[in-house]
TORZAPA-241248 format. One record per residue (C-alpha): y, x, z. Coordinates in steps of 0.25 Angstrom, whole numbers, plus 2048, in hexadecimal, padded with zeros to 3 digits. Layout:
// TORZAPA-241248
YXZ/...
// end
This chain:
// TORZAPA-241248
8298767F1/82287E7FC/8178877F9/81087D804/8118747F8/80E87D7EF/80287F7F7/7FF8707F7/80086D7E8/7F687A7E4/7EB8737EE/7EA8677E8/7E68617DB/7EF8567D8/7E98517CA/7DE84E7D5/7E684A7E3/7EE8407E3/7F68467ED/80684A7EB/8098567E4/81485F7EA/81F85E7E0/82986A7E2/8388667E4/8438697DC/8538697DD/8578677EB/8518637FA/8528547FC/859850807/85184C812/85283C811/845839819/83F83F827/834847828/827842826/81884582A/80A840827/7FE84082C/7F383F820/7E583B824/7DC84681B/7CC84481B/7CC852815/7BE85A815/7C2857826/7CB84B82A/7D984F82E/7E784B82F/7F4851826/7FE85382F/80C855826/81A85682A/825857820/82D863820/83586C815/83186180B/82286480C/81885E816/812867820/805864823/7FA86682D/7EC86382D/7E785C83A/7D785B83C/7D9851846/7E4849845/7F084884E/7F084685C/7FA83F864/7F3846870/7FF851874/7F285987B/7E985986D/7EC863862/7EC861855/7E786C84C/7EF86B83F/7ED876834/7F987882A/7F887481B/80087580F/80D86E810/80B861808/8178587FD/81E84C806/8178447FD/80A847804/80D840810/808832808/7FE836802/7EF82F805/7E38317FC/7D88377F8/7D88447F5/7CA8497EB/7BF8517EE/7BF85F7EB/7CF85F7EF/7DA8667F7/7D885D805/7CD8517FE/7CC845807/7D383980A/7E383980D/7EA82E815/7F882D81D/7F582D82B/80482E830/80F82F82A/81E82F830/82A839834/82984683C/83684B843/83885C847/83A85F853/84186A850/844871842/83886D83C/838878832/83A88483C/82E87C846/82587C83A/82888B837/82688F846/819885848/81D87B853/82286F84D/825863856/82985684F/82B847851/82083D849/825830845/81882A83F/80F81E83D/805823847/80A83084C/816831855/81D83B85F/820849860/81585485C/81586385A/80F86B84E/80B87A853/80788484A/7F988C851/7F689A850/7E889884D/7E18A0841/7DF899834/7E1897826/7EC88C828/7F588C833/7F0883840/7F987A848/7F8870853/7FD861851/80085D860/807850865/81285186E/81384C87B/81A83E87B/81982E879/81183086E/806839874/7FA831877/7ED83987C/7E283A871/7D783487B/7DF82687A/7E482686C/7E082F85F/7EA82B857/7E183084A/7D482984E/7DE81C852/7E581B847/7DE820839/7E481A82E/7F281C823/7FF81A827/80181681A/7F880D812/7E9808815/7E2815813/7D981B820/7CE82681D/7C1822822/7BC82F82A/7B0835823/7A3832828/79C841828/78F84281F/786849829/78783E833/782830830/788824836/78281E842/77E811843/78780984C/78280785A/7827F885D/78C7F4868/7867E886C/77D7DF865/77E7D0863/7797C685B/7837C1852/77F7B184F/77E7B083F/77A7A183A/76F7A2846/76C7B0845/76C7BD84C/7737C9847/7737D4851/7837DB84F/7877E9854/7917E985B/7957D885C/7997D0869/79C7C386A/7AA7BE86C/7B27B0868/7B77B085B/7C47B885A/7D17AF855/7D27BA84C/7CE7C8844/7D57D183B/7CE7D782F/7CA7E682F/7D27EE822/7CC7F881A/7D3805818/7D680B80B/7CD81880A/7CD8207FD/7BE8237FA/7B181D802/7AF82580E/7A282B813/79A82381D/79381781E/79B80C818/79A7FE810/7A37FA805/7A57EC800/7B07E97F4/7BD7E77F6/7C17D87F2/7D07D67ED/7D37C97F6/7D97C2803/7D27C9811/7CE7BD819/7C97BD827/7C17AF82A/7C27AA839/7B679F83B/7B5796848/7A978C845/7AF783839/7BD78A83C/7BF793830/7CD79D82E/7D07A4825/7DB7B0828/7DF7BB81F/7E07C9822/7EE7C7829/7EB7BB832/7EF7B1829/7E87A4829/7E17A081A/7D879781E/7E078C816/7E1795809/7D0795809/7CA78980E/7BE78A806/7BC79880C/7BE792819/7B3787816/7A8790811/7AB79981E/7AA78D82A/79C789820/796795825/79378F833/79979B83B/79C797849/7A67A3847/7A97AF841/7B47B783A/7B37BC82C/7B87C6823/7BB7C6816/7C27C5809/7C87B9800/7C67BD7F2/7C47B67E3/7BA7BD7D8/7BE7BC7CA/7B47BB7BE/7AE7C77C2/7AE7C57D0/7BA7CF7D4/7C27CB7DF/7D07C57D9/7DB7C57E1/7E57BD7D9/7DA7B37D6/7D77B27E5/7E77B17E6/7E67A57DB/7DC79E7E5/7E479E7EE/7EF7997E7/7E878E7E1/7E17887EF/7D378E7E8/7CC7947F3/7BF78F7EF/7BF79C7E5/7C37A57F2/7B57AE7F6/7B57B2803/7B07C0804/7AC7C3811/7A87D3817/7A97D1828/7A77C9832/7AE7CD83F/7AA7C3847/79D7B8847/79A7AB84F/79F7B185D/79B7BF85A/7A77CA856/7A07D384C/7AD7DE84D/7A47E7851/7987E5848/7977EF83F/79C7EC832/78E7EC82B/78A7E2834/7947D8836/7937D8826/7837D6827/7867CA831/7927C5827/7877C581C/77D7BF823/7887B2826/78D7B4818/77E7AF812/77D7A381B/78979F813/787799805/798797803/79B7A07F4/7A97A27FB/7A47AB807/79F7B8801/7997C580A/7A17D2804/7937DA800/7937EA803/7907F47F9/7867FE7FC/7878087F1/7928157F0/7A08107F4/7A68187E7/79C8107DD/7A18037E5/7AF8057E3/7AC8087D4/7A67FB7D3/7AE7F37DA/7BA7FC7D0/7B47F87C5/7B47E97C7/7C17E97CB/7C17E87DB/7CA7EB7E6/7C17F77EA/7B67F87F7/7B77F7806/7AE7FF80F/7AA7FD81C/7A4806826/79780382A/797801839/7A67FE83B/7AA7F2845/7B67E783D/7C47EB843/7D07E2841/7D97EE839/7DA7F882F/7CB800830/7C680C82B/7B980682C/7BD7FD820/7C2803813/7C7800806/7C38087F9/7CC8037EE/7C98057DE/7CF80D7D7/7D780B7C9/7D08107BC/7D48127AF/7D68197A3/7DF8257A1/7E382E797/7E083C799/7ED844796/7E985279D/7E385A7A6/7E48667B2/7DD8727B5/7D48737BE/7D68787CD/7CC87D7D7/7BE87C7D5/7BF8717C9/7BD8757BC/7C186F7AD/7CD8687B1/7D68647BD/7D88547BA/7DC84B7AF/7EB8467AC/7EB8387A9/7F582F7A0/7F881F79B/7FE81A790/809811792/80880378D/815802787/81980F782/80C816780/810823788/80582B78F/80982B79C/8028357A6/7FC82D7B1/7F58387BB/7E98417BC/7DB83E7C0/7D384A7C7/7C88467CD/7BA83F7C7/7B684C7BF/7A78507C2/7A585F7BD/79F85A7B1/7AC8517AD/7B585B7B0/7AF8657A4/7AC85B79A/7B885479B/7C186079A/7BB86478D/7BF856789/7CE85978E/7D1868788/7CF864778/7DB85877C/7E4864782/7F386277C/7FE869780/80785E784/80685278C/800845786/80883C792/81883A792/81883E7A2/8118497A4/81084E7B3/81A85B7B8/81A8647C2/80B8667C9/80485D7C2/8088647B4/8018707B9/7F48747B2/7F48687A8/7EC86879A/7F385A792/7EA85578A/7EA84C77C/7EB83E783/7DB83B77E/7D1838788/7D082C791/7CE82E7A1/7C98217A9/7CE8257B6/7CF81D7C5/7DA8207CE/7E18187DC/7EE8187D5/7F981A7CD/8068217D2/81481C7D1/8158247C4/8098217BE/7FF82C7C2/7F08297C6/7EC82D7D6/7DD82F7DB/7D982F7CE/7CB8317C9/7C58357BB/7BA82A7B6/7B98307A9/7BC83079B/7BE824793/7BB824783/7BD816780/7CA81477E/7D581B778/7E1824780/7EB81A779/7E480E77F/7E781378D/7F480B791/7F880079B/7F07F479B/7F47E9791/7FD7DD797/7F57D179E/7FB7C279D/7FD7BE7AD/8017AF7B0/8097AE7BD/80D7A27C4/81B7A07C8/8237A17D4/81A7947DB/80E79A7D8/80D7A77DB/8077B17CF/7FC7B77D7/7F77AA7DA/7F67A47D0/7F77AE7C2/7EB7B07BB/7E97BC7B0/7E87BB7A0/7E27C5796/7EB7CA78C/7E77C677E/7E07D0774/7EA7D176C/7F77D5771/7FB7D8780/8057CE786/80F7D0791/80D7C879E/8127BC7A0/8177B87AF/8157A97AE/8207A17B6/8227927B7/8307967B2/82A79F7A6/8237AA7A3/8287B87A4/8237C379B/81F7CE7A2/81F7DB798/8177E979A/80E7E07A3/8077ED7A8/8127F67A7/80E7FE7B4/8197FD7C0/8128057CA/8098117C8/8058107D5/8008037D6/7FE8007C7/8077F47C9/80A7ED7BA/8187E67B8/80F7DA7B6/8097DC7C4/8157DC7C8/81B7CE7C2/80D7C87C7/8107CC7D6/81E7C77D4/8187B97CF/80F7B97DA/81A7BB7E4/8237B27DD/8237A67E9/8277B17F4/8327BA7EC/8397B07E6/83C7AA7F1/8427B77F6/84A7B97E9/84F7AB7E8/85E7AA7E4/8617B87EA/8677C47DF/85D7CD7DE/85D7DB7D8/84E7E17D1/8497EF7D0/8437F27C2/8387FC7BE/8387FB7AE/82F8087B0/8288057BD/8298077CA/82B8177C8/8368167BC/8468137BF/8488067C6/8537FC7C2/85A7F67CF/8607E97C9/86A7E07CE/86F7D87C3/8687D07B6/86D7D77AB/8657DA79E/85A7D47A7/8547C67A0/84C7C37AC/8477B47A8/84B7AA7B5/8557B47BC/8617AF7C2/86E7B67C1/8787B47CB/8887B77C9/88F7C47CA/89A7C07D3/8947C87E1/8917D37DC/8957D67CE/8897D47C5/87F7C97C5/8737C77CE/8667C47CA/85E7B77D3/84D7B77D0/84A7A97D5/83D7A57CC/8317AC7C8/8367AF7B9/8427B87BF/8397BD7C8/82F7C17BD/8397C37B3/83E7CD7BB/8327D57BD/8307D57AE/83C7DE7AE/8367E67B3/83B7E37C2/8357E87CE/83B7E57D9/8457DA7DF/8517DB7E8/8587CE7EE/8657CE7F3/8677C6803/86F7BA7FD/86B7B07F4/8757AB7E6/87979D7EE/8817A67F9/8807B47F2/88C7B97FE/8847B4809/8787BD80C/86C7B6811/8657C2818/8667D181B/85B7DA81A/8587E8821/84F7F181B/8497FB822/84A80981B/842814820/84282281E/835824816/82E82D81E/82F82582C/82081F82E/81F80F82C/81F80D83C/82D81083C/82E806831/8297FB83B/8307FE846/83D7FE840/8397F1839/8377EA849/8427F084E/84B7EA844/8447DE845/8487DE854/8547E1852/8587D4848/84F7CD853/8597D285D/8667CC854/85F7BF853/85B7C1844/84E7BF83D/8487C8832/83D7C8829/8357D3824/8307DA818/82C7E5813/8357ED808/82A7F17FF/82B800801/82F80780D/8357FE817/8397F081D/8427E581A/8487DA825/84E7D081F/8577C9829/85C7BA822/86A7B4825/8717AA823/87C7A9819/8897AA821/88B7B981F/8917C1813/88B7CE80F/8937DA815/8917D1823/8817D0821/8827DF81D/88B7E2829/87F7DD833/8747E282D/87C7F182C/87F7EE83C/8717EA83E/86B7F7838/8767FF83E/8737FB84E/8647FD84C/86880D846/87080F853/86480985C/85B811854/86281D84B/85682584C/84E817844/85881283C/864815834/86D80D82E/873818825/86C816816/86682380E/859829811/862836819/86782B824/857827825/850834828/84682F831/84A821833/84D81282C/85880F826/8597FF827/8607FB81A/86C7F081C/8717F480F/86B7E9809/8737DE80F/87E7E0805/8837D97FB/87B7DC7ED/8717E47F4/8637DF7F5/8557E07FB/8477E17F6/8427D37F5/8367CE7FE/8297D07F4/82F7D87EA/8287E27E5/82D7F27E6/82F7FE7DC/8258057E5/81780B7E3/8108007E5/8187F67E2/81A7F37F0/8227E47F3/82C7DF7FE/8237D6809/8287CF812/8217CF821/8217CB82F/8267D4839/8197D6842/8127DB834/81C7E6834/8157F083C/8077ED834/8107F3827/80B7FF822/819801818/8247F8812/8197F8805/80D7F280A/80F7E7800/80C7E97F1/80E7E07E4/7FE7DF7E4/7FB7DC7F3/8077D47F7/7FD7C77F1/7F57C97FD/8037CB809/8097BF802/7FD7B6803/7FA7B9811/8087B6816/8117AF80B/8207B180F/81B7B181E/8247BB821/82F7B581B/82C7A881E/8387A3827/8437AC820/84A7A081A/848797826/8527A382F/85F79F831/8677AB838/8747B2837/87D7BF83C/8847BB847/88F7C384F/8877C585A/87C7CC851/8877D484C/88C7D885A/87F7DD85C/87B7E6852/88A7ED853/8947E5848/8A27E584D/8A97D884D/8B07D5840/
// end
């Protein structure tokens, strides 16, 4: 490790940051089996900057930019050098805590590959590096120049290069233009500074918007006819309440739907396009009651239970059962109003005119989404605390825009629980008593004490003293938990007798099961350390295969007396699920038994999709972050309603899932993942489909992704084949092209080989057809491998051994380029994709009827046999 590093780890406190820890090296340099890579990291800091960072040496070297990039080849960029940075850095986004090395907000602005011009090690020792970006916004050639001007820290100049992707500052700020991550939903909302107050926005243009016969003058409305249609404006995900002048309502858990009224006309569409009018008719009629001569609306489908907290599954169970009469329409923002467009309107006032709309109405379906006045912190305790998706804030004075806005943002609850206290560090800097506190759970099963993170921020000065005299009386030499940390984390660290309770809230858990953003609550004294294990198993119904689980399940209490495995209930059986909440993603806190439920719920998509094919499964016994189990045969396996198919093909016998018992079944044996083969048991030597998945280096940007995706697709088009899409759950894309069955294997395999092989020679700086991540430095290795006989693909909806628990999606091609990664798409929000659009995607695969033929061969290069 580099003394950069070295550098990097004694500025930071990571029982506080949840930033990565440099870990040192040992044995020998990896080959290099990935390109370069570089970051840009968005940084609201004690000043708002941007982390420009470029791998090299096994370190990213890093500059600060004030401003930001330019694609302007005549404006320079200042850029002051920092201490090198771990490649794990490059995606991190967070919150970094007050009183810390570089406090603020952190989020991915741009992420891809950086190639040297020249030897990039001997450029950045001489100051004058000139490299090649490949990313999601930046492109081009640019130069890094070390300055000769006097400071602490060296000064260099970030300057695009002269070429086609130059673009002069006065038409395009790329930094302005495009604000938000690369990677996920996060934006930072720029700070609103304390000794200025907000104007008041100037109106545009007044007019009276007609409200039941009334006027109400508008800033900023014109009128114009009533647009056909009007997408929603998303919130971005920000990690504390910015300054400024801001309302917040609370964030319900339901369907986002837009209502578009013409007189008595009344649809209803949801935040994708798609027509529900049918799936609400009682919404729709309490809608065309309110008299409007038009309007459109905006708001969110939910269902309270008991104690009036939205319910997703039972807004799901409406659905199912045709009982929209239960559905409440909450509604925030009205775009548009009887011939007036309000888009401009600032946002408090299009709400006001919505309210006043809202009271002439007397429907107990249609409610007005009230704002909350008091601190933004308090409201996300509350809204916390009764067990709510979080808050959304809007900024006083913004106009409604059709997209992702910074003017909108989502403020999500925290976890919270107790923890055992199992240690704790020495203090660093200015604090005193102790650094922070290291946490542990009990497991359920065994009853080991498993460490589970640090917490080290909540401490007022007060705390922090009497606390610590608390802690030193419990100091033992060795640790109470069976996994204590290594390395950097061991240093400094006083174990503790495993005594005193900790309530504690955090974001997260990581994949081994540590706490990140984690904030101390306080102590608890009412219950004992031994008592502090995983919760106790629930009794969950689920329907079968014809009635999807999350439509129709509903929950149980466990009895007093003993705790009781699950049971999956199936109209062929029920399956016993044991360890229930046996925990098989830190990161997501995703259950086993959460797991069986999403595979109930899906159970009238998958099925299909594993019907009468041999399929292979991935276990995880130990979750996710244990030794998986790749399985291709039944045995020692009593999986209830499996199906096991001869040995004759391939030597041992296969395993068919073609009912919801298997399918369960399966999951209780701790199984994960499902693979299915591209033939079905009636013509097991016929293959009914080939599949190309697209394999990307890791560090090329997602645009690459897409790109490759489309010009595959052009290229099938060009042969006169069909594909459908979908997503492969982690990093990349799967086309699955279907056949008819006239074609042995080696023949299918052959084509699909040829196929990959033409597009590397059209493109051998894209593609490569060569496996193994050395042959796909820098570009995407489309995988035909799987076309063989026994070998298999991730089925469509299944579910990944991934942080996460990312699943397989299938989707239409013009939604490609709207994809932010091949894991957009999780067990817990796969509910909402699959009841927007169904199998939509897949739709007309069965109804393809197409097959290789030799002028397809001729043309991707098969010689004639």
């Amino acid at each position: 490790m580099n003394k950069n590093l070295d550098d990097y780890n004694r500025m930071r406190d990571f029982s506080a940051t949840s930033e990565p820890a440099a870990v040192k090296r040992t044995g020998r340099k990896p080959a290099k089996d990935h390109a370069l890579q570089f970051c840009i990291q968005k940084h609201d800091a004690s000043r708002l900057h941007y982390d420009f960072r470029l791998e090299l040496d096994g370190a990213l070297k890093s500059w600060a930019v004030p401003k930001g990039p330019s694609l302007d080849p005549k404006v320079k960029r200042l850029a002051v050098h920092v201490e090198d940075h771990p490649l794990d850095y490059a995606t991190f986004e967070g919150s970094i805590p007050e009183g810390h090395y570089g406090a603020g907000d952190v989020i991915v602005w741009d992420r891809g590959v950086w190639i040297p011009q020249d030897d990039p090690s001997k450029a950045y020792e001489k100051g004058r590096l000139k490299f090649e970006l490949q990313g999601e916004k930046l492109g081009g050639l640019w130069n890094l120049v070390r300055t000769h001007m006097p400071g602490k820290q060296e000064q260099w100049f970030l300057i695009k290069h002269q070429d086609g992707a130059a673009r002069p500052e006065s038409d395009y700020d790329v930094v302005s233009a495009e604000p938000d991550s690369v990677i996920s939903e996060r934006t930072i909302v720029a700070r609103t500074p304390k000794t200025k107050k907000t104007a008041k926005p100037k109106p545009i243009k007044k007019l009276a918007a007609p409200v039941r016969g009334k006027s109400a003058p508008l800033t900023g409305a014109h009128k114009a006819k009533l647009p056909d249609q009007i997408k929603p404006e998303l919130a971005t995900l920000v990690e504390k309440a910015p300054d400024g002048q801001w309302s917040y309502e609370v964030k319900f858990d339901g369907y986002r739907i837009m209502a578009r009224i013409d007189h008595n006309e009344v649809k209803l569409f949801t935040r994708n396009g798609h027509d529900w009018t049918h799936k609400l008719p009682e919404q729709a009629k309490a809608l065309a009651g309110m008299g409007l001569e038009s309007a459109w609306l905006d708001g969110e489908m939910v269902v309270a239970d008991e104690q009036g907290v939205p319910d997703f599954q039972a807004l799901q169970n409406a659905f199912e059962a045709g009982r929209s009469a239960n559905i409440l329409y909450y509604l925030f923002d009205m775009p548009y109003l009887n011939g007036v467009d309000l888009r401009e309107v600032p946002v408090e006032e299009r709400r006001a005119a919505l309210a006043t709309v809202l009271k002439a109405s007397k429907d107990p379906l249609l409610r007005f989404s009230d704002a909350f006045g008091e601190d933004p912190q308090a409201l996300l305790n509350s809204a916390c605390q009764m067990r709510m998706e979080g808050l959304i804030g809007k900024r006083l004075g913004s106009p409604y825009v059709s997209r992702r806005s910074s003017d909108w943002i989502k403020l999500k609850c925290k976890h919270r629980q107790e923890f055992v206290i199992v240690g704790f560090t020495d203090p660093k800097g200015t604090r005193s008593a102790f650094g922070a506190l290291l946490l542990g759970l009990h497991e359920r099963d065994s009853g080991k004490l498993r460490y589970a993170g640090k917490v080290g921020t909540g401490f007022t000065e007060a705390t922090l003293d009497s606390l610590h005299q608390q802690l030193k009386p419990l100091q033992t030499k060795k640790p109470s938990v069976v996994n204590p940390p290594t390395g950097v984390e061991l240093k400094g660290v006083h174990w503790l007798k495993p005594e005193l309770l900790a309530e504690v809230a955090f974001a997260e858990m990581t994949k081994d099961g540590s706490v990140r953003h984690a904030v101390f609550h306080g102590l608890r004294d009412d219950k004992s350390a031994r008592d502090i294990t995983e919760e106790r198993a629930t009794a969950v119904k689920t329907a079968s295969a014809k009635k999807p689980a999350t439509r129709s399940s509903a929950v149980a209490k466990p009895k007093k007396a003993e705790p009781a495995p699950s049971q999956i209930g199936l109209e062929e059986g029920k399956v016993r699920i044991t360890h229930p909440d046996r925990v098989i993603d830190a990161s997501s806190g995703t259950t086993k038994v959460q797991l069986a439920q999403y595979y109930a719920s899906v159970a009238e998509w998958i099925l299909p999709q594993l019907k009468d094919r041999p399929v292979a499964l991935v276990r995880a016994p130990d979750g996710i972050a244990g030794e998986l189990f790749f399985q291709k045969n039944a045995e020692r396996l009593a999986i209830p309603g499996m199906t096991t198919l001869d040995q004759k093909l391939t030597g041992q016998p296969m395993m068919v899932i073609n009912n919801a018992e298997a399918l369960i079944g399966a999951v209780q044996m701790s199984t994960v993942e499902f693979h299915t083969w591209n033939a079905t048991s009636d013509k097991l030597d016929k293959p009914d489909r080939f599949v190309l998945d697209l394999d990307p280096d890791p560090a090329l940007p997602w645009k690459r992704m897409v790109e490759a995706t489309q010009l595959t697709l052009s290229v099938l088009d060009e042969l006169g084949l069909k594909a459908f899409l979908k997503t492969s759950g982690g990093k990349g894309i799967h086309l699955v092209v279907p056949l008819t069955r006239k074609l042995g294997w080696d023949e299918v395999k052959d084509f699909s080989h040829a196929i990959v092989s033409h597009m590397a020679k059209l493109l051998p700086e894209r593609f490569s057809a060569v496996s193994g991540p050395k042959n796909r430095v820098g570009r995407i290795f489309i995988d035909y491998l799987r076309n063989g006989l026994g070998a298999t693909t991730i089925c469509a909806y299944a579910a990944r051994t991934r942080e996460g628990m990312p699943v397989s999606m299938p989707i239409f091609p013009e939604e490609v380029e709207a994809l932010k990664g091949g894991n957009q798409w999780n067990i817990h929000n796969a509910h909402e994709r699959l009841a927007q659009v169904g199998d939509g995607p897949w739709a007309d695969m069965k109804k393809t009827r197409q097959t290789i033929t030799a002028e397809m061969r001729r043309r991707v290069g098969m010689k004639k046999t």
